[in-house]
mmCIF file of the N, C-alpha and C atoms, coordinates in Angstrom:
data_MODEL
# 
_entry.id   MODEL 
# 
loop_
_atom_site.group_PDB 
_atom_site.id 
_atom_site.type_symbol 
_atom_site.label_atom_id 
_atom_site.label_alt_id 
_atom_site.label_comp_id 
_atom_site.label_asym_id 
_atom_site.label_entity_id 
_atom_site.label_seq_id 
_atom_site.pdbx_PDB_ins_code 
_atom_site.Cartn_x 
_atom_site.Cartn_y 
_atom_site.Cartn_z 
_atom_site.occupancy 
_atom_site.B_iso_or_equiv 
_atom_site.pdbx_formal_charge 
_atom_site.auth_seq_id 
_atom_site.auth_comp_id 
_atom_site.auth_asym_id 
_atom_site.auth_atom_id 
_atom_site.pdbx_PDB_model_num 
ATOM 1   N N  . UNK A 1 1  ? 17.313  -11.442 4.777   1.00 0.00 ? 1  UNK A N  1 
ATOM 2   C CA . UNK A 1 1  ? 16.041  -10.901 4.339   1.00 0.00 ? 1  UNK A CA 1 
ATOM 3   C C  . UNK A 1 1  ? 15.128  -12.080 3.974   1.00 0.00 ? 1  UNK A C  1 
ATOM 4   N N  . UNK A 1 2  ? 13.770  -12.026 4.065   1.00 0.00 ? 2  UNK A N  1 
ATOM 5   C CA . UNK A 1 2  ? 12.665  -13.195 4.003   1.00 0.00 ? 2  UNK A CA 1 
ATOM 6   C C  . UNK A 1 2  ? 12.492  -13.181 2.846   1.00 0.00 ? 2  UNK A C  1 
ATOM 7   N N  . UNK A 1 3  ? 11.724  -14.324 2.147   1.00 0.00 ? 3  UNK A N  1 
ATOM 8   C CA . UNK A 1 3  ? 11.699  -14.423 0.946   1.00 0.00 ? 3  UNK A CA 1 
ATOM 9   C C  . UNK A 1 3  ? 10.452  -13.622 0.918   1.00 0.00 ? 3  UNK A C  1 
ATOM 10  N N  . UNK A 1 4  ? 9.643   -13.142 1.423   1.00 0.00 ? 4  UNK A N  1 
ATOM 11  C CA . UNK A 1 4  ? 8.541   -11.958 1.377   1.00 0.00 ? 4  UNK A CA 1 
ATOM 12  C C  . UNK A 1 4  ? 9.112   -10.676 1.585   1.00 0.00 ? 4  UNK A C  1 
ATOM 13  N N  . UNK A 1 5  ? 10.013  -10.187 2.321   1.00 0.00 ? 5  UNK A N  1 
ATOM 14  C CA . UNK A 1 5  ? 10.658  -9.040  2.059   1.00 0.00 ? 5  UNK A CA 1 
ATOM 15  C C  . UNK A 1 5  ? 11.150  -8.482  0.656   1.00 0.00 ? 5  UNK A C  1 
ATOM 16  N N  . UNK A 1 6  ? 11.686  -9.843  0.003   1.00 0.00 ? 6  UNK A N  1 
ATOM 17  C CA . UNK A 1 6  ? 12.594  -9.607  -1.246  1.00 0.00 ? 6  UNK A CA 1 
ATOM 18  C C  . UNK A 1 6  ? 11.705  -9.502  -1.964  1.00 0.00 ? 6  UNK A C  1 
ATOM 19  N N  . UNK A 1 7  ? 10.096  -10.056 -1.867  1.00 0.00 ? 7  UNK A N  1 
ATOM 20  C CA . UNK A 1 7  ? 9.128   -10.095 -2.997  1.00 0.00 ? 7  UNK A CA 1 
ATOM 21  C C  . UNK A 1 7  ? 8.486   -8.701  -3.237  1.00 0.00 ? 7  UNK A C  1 
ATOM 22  N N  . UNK A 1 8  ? 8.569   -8.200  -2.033  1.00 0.00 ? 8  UNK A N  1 
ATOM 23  C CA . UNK A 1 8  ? 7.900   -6.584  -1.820  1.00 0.00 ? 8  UNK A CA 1 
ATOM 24  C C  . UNK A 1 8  ? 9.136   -5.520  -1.969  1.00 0.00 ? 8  UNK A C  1 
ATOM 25  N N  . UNK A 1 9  ? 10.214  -5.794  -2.207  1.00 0.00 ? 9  UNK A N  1 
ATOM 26  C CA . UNK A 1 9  ? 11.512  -5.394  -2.387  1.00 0.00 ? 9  UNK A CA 1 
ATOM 27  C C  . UNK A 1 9  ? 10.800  -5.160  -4.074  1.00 0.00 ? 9  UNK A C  1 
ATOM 28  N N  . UNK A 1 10 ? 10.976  -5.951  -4.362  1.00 0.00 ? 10 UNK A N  1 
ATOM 29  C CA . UNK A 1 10 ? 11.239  -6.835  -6.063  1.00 0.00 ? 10 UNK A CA 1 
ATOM 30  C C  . UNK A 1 10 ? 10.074  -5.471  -6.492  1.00 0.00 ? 10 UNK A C  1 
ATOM 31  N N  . UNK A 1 11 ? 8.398   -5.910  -6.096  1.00 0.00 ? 11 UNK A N  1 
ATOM 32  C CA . UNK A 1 11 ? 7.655   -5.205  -6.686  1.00 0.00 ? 11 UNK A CA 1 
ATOM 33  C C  . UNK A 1 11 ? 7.958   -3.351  -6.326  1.00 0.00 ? 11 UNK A C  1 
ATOM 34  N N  . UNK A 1 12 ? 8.664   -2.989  -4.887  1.00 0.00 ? 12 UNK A N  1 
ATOM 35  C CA . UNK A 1 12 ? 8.716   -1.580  -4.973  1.00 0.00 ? 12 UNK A CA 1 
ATOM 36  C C  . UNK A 1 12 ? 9.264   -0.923  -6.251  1.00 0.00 ? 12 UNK A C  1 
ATOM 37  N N  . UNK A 1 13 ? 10.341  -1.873  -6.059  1.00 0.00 ? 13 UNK A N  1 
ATOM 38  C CA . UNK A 1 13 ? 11.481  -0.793  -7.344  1.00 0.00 ? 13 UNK A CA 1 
ATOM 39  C C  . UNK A 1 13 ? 10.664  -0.961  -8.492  1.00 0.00 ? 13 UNK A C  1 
ATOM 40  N N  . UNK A 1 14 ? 10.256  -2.166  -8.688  1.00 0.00 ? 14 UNK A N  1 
ATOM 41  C CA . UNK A 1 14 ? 9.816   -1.881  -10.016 1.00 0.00 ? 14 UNK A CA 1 
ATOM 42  C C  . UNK A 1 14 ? 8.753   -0.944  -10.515 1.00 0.00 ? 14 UNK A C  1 
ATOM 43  N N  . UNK A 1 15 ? 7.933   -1.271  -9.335  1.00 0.00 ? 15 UNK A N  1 
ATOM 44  C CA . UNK A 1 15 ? 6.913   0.120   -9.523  1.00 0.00 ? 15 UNK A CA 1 
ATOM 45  C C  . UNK A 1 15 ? 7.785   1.367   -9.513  1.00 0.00 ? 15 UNK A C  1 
ATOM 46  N N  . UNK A 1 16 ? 8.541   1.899   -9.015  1.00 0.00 ? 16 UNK A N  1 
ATOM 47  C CA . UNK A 1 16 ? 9.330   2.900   -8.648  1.00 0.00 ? 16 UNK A CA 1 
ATOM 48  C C  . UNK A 1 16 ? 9.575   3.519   -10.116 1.00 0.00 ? 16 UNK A C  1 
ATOM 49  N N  . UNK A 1 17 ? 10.612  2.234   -10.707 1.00 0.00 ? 17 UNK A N  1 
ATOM 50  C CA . UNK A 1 17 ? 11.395  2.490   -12.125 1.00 0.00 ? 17 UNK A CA 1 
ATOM 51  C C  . UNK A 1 17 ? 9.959   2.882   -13.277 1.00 0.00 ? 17 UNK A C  1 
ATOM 52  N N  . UNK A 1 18 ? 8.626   2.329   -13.048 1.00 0.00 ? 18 UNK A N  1 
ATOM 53  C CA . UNK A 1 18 ? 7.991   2.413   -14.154 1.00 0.00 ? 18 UNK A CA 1 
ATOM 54  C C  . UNK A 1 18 ? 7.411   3.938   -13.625 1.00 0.00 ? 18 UNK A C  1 
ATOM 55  N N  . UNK A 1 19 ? 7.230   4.581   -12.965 1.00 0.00 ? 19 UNK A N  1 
ATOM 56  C CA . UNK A 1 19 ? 6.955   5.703   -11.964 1.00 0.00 ? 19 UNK A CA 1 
ATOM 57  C C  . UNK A 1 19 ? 8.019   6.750   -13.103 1.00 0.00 ? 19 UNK A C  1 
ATOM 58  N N  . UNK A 1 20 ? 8.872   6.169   -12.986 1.00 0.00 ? 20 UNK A N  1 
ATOM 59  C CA . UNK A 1 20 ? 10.185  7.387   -12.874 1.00 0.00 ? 20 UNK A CA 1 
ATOM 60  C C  . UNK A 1 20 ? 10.438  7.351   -14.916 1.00 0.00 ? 20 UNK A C  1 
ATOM 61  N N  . UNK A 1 21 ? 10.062  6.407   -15.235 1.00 0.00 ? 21 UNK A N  1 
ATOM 62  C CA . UNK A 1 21 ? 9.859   5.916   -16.801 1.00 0.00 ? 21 UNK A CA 1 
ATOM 63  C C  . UNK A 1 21 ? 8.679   6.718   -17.512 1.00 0.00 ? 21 UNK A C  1 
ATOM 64  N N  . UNK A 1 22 ? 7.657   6.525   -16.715 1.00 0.00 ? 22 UNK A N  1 
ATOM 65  C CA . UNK A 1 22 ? 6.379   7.532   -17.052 1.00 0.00 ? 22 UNK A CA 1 
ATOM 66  C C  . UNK A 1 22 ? 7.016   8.717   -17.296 1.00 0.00 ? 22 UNK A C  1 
ATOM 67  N N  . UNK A 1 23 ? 7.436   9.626   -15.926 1.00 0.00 ? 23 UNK A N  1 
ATOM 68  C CA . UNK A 1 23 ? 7.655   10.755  -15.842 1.00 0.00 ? 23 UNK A CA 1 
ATOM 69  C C  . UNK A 1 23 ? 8.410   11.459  -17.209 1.00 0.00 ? 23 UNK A C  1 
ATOM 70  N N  . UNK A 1 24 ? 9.289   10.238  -16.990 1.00 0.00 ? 24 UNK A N  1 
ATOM 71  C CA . UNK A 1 24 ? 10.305  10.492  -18.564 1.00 0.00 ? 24 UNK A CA 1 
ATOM 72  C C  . UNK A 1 24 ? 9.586   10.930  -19.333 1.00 0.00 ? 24 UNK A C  1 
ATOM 73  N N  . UNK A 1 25 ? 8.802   10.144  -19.496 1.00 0.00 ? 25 UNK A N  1 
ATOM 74  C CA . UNK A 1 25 ? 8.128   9.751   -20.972 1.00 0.00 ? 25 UNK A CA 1 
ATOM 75  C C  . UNK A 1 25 ? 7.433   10.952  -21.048 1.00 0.00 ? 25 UNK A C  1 
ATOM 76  N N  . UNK A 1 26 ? 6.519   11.343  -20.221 1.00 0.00 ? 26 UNK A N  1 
ATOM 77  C CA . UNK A 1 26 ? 5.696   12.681  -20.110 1.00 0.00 ? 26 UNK A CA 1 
ATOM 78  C C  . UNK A 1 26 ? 6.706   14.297  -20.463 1.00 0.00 ? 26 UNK A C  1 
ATOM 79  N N  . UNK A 1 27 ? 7.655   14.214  -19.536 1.00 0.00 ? 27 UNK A N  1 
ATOM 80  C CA . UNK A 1 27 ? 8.389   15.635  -19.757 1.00 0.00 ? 27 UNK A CA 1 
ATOM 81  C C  . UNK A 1 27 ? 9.498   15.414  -21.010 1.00 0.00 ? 27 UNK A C  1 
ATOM 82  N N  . UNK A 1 28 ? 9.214   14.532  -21.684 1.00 0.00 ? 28 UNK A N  1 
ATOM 83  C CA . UNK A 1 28 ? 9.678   15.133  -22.943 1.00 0.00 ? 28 UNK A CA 1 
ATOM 84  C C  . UNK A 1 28 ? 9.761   16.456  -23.856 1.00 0.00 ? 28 UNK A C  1 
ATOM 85  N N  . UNK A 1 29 ? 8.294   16.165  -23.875 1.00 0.00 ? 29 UNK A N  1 
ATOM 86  C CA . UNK A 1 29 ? 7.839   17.795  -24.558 1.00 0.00 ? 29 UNK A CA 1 
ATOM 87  C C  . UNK A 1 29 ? 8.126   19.106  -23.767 1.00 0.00 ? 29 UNK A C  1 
ATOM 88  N N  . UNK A 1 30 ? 7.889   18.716  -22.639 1.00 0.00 ? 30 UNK A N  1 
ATOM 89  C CA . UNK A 1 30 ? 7.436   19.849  -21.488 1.00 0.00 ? 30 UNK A CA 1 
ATOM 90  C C  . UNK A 1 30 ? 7.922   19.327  -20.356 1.00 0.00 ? 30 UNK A C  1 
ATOM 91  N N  . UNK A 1 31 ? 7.111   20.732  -19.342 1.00 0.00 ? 31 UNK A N  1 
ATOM 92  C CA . UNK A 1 31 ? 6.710   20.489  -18.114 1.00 0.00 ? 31 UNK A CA 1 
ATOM 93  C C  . UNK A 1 31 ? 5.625   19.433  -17.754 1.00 0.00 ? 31 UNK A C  1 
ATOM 94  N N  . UNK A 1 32 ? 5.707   18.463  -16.807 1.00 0.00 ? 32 UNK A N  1 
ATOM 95  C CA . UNK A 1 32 ? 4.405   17.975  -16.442 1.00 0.00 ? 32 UNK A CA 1 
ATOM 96  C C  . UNK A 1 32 ? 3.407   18.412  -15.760 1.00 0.00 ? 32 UNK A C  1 
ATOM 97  N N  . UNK A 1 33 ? 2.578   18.132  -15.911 1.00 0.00 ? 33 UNK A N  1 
ATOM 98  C CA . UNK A 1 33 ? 1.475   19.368  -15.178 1.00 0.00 ? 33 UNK A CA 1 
ATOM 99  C C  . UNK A 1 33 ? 1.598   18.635  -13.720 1.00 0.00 ? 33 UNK A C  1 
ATOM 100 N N  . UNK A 1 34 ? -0.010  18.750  -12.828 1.00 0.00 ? 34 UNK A N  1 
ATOM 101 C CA . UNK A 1 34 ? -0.089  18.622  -12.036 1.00 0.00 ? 34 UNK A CA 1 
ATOM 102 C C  . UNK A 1 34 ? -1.031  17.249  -11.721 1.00 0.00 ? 34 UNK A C  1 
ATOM 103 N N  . UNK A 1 35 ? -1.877  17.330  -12.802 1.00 0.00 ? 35 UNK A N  1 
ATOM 104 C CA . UNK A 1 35 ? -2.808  16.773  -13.138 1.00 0.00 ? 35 UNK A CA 1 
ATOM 105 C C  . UNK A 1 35 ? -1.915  14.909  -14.065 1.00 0.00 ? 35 UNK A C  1 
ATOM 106 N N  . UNK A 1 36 ? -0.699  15.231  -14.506 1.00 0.00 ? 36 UNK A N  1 
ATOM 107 C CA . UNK A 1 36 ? -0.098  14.325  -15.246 1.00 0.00 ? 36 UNK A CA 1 
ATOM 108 C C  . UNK A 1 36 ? 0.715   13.371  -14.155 1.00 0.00 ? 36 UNK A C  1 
ATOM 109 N N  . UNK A 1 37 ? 1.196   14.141  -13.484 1.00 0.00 ? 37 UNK A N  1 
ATOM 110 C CA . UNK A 1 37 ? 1.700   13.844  -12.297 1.00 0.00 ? 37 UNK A CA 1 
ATOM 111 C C  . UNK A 1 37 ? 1.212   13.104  -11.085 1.00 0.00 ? 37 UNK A C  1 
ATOM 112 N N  . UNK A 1 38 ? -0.328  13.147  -10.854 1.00 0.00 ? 38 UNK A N  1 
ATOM 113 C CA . UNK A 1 38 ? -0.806  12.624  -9.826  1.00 0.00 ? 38 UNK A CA 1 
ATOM 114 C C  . UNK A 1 38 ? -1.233  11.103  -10.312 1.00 0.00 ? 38 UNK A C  1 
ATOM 115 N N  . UNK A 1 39 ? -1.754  11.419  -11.748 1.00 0.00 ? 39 UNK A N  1 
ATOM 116 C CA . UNK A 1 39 ? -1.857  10.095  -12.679 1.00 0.00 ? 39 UNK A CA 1 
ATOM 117 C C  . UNK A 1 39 ? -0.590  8.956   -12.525 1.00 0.00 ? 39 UNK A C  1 
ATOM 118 N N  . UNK A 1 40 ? 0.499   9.298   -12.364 1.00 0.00 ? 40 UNK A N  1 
ATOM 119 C CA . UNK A 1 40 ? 1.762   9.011   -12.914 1.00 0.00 ? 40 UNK A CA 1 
ATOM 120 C C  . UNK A 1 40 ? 2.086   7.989   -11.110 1.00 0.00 ? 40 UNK A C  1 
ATOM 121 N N  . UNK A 1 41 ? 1.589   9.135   -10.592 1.00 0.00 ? 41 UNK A N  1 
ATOM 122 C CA . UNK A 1 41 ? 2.301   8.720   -8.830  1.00 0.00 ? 41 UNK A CA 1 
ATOM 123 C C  . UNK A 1 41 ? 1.116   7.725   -8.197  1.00 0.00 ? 41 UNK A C  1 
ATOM 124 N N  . UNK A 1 42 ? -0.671  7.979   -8.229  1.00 0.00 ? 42 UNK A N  1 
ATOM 125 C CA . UNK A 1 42 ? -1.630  7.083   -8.378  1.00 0.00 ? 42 UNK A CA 1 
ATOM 126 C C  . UNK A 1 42 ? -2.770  7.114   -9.545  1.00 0.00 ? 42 UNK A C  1 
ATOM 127 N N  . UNK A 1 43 ? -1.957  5.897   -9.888  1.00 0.00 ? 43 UNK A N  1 
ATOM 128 C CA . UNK A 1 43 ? -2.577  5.549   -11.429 1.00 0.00 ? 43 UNK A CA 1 
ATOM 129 C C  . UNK A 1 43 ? -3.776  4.830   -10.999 1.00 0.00 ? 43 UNK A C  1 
ATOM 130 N N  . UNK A 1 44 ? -5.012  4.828   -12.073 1.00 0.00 ? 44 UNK A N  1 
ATOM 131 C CA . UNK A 1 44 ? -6.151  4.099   -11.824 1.00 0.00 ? 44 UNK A CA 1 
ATOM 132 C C  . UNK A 1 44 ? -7.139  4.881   -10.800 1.00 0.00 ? 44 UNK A C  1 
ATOM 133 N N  . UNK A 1 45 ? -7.187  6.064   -11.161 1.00 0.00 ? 45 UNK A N  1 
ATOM 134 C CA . UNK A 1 45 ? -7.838  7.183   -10.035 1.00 0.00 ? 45 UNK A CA 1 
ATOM 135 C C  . UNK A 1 45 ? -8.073  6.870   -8.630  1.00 0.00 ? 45 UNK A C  1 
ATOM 136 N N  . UNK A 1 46 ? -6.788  7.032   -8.086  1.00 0.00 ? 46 UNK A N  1 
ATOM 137 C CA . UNK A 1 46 ? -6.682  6.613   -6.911  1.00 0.00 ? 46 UNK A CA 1 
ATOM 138 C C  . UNK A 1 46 ? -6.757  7.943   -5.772  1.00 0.00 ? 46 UNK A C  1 
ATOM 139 N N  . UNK A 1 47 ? -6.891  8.953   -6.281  1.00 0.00 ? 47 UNK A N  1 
ATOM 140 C CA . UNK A 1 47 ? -6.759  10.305  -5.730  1.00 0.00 ? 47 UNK A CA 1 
ATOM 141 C C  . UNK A 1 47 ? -7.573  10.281  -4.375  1.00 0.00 ? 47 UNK A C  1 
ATOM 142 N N  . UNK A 1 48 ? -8.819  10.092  -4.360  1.00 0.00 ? 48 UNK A N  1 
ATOM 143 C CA . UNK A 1 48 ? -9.674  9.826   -3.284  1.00 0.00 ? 48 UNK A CA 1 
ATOM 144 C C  . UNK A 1 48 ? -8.985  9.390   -2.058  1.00 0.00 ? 48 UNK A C  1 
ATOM 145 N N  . UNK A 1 49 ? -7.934  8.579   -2.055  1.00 0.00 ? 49 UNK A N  1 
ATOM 146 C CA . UNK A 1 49 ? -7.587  8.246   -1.056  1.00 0.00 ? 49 UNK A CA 1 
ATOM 147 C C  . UNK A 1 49 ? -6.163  8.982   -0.298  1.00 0.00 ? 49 UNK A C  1 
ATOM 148 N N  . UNK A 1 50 ? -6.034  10.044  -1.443  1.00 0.00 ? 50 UNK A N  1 
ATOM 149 C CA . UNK A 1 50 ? -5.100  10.989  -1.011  1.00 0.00 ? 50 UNK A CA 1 
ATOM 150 C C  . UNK A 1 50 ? -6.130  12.520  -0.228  1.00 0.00 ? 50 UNK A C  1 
ATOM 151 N N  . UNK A 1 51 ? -7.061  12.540  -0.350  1.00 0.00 ? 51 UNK A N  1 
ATOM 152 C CA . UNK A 1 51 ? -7.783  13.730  0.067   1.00 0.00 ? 51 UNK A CA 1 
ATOM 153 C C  . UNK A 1 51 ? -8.290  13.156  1.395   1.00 0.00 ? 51 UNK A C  1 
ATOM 154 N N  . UNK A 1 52 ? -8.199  14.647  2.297   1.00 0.00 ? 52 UNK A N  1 
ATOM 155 C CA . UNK A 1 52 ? -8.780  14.454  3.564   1.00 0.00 ? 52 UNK A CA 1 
ATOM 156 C C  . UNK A 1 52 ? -10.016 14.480  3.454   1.00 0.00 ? 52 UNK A C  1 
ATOM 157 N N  . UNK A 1 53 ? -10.213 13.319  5.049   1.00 0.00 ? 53 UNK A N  1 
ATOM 158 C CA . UNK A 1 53 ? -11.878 13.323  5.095   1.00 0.00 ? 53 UNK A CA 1 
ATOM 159 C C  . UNK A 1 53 ? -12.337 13.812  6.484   1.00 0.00 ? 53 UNK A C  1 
ATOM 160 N N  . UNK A 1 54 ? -13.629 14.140  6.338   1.00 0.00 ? 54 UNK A N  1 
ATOM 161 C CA . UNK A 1 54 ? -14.195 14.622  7.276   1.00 0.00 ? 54 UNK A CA 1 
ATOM 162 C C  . UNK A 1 54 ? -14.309 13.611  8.534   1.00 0.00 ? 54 UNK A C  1 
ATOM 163 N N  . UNK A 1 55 ? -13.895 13.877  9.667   1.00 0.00 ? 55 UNK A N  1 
ATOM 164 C CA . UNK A 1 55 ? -14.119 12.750  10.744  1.00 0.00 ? 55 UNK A CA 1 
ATOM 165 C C  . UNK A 1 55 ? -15.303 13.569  11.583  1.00 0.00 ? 55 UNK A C  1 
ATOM 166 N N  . UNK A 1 56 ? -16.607 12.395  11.532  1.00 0.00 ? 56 UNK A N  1 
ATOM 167 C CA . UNK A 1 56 ? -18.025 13.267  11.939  1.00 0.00 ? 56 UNK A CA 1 
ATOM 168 C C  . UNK A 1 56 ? -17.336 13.136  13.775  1.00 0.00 ? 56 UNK A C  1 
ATOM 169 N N  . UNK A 1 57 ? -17.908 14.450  14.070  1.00 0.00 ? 57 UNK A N  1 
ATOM 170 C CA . UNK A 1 57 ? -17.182 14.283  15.721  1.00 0.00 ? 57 UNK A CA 1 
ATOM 171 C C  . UNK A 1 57 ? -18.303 15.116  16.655  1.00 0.00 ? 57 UNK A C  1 
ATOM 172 N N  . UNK A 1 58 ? -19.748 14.391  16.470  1.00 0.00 ? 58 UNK A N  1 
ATOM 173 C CA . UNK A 1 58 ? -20.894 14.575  16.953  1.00 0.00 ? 58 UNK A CA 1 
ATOM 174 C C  . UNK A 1 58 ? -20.590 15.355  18.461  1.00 0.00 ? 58 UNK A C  1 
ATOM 175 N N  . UNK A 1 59 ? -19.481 14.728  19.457  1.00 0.00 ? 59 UNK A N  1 
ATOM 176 C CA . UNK A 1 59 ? -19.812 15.059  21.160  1.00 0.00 ? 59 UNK A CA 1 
ATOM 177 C C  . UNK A 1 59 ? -18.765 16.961  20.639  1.00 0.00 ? 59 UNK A C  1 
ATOM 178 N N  . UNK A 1 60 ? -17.983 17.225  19.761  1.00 0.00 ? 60 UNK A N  1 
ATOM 179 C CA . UNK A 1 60 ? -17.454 18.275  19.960  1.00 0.00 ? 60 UNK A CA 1 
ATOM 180 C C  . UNK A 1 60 ? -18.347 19.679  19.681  1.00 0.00 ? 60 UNK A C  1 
ATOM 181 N N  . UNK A 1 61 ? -19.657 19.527  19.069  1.00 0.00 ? 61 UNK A N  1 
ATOM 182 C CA . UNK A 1 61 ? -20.549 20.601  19.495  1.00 0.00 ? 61 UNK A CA 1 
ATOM 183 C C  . UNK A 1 61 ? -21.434 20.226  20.479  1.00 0.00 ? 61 UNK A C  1 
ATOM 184 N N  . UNK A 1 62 ? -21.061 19.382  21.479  1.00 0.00 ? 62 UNK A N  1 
ATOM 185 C CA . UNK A 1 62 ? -21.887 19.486  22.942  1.00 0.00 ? 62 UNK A CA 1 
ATOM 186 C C  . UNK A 1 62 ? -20.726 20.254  23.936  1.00 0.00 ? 62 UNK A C  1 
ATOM 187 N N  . UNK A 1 63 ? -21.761 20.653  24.965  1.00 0.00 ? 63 UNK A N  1 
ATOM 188 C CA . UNK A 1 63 ? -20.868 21.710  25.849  1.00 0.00 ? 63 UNK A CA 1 
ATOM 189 C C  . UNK A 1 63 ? -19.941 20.477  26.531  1.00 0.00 ? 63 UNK A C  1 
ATOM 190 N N  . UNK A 1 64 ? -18.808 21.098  27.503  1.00 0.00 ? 64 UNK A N  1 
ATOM 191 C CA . UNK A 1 64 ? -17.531 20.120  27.823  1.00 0.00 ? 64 UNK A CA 1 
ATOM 192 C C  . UNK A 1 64 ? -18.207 19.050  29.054  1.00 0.00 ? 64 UNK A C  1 
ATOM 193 N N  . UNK A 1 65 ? -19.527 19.675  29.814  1.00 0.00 ? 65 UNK A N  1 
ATOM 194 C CA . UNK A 1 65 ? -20.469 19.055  30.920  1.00 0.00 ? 65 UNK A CA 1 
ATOM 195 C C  . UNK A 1 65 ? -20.588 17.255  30.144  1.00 0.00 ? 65 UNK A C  1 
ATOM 196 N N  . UNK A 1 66 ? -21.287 18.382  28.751  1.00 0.00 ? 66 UNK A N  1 
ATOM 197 C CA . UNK A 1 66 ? -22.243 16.735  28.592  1.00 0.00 ? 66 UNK A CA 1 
ATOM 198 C C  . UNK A 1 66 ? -21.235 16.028  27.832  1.00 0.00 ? 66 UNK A C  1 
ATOM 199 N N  . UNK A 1 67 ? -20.423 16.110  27.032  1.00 0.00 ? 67 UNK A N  1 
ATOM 200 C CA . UNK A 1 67 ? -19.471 15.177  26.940  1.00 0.00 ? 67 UNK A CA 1 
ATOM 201 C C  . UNK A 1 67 ? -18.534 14.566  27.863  1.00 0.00 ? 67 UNK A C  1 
ATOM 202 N N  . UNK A 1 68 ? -18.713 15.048  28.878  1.00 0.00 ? 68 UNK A N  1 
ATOM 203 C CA . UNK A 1 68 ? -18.275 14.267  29.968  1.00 0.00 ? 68 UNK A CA 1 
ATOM 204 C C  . UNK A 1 68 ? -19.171 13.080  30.555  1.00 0.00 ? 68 UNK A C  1 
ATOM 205 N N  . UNK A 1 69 ? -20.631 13.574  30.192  1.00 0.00 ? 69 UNK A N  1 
ATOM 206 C CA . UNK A 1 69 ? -20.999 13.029  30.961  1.00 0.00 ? 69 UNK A CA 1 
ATOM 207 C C  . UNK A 1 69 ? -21.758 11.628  29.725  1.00 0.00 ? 69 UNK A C  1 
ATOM 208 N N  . UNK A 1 70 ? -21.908 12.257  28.233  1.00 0.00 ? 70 UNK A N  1 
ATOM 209 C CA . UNK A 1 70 ? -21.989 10.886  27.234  1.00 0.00 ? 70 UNK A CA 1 
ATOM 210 C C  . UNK A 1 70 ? -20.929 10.060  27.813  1.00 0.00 ? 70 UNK A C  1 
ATOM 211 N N  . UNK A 1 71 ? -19.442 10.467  28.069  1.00 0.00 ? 71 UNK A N  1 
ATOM 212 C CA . UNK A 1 71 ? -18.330 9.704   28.256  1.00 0.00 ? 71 UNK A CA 1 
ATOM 213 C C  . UNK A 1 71 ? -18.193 8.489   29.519  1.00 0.00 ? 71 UNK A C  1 
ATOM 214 N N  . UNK A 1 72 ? -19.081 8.976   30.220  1.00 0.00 ? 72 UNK A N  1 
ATOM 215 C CA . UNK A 1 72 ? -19.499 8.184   31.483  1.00 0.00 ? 72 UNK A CA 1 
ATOM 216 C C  . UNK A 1 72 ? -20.584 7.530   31.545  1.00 0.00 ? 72 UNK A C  1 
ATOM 217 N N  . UNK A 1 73 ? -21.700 7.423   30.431  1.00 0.00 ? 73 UNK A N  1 
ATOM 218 C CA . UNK A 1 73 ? -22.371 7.031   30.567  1.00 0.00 ? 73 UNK A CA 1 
ATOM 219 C C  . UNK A 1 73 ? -23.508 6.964   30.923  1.00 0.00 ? 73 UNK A C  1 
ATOM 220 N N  . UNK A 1 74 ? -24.199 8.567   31.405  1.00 0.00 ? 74 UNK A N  1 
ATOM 221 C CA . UNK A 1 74 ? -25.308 9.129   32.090  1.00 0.00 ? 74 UNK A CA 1 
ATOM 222 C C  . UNK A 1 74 ? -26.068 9.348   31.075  1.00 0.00 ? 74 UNK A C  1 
ATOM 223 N N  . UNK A 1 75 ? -25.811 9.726   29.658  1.00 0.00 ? 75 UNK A N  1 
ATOM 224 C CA . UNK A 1 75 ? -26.896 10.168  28.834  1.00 0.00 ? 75 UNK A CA 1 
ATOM 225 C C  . UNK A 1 75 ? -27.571 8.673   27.656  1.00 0.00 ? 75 UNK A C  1 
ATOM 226 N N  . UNK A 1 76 ? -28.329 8.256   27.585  1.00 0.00 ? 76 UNK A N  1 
ATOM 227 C CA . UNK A 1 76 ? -28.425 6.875   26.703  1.00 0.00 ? 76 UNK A CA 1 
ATOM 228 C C  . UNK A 1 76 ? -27.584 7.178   25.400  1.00 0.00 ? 76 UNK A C  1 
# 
């Protein structure tokens, strides 16, 4: 194993263990919610990058003609 493998080795688990330490720590009392949980898994409001995004897809409301024919090059 590379000494960069072992370094990204090194940081998974540990993130992992402090992951799994949180959780602890949280369901003490309780259940964790849902909301405690996403905190826990991406900390530092990272959520955004878990939600889908819209991919703008301008030629799929043109008829199947003219996207053929943007695709070729006939329309500027």
């Amino acid at each position: 194993m590379t000494d960069e493998a072992k370094e990204l080795h090194r940081i998974i688990s540990a993130s992992v263990k402090d992951m799994l330490d949180a959780y602890r720590i949280q369901a003490q009392p309780g259940p964790v919610t849902d909301k405690a949980l996403e905190q826990i898994i991406l900390p530092g409001g990272a959520r955004h990058h878990a939600e889908p995004r819209a991919v703008p897809r301008p030629a799929a409301s043109c008829p199947a003609a003219q996207r053929c024919a943007l695709h070729a090059g006939e329309f500027p």
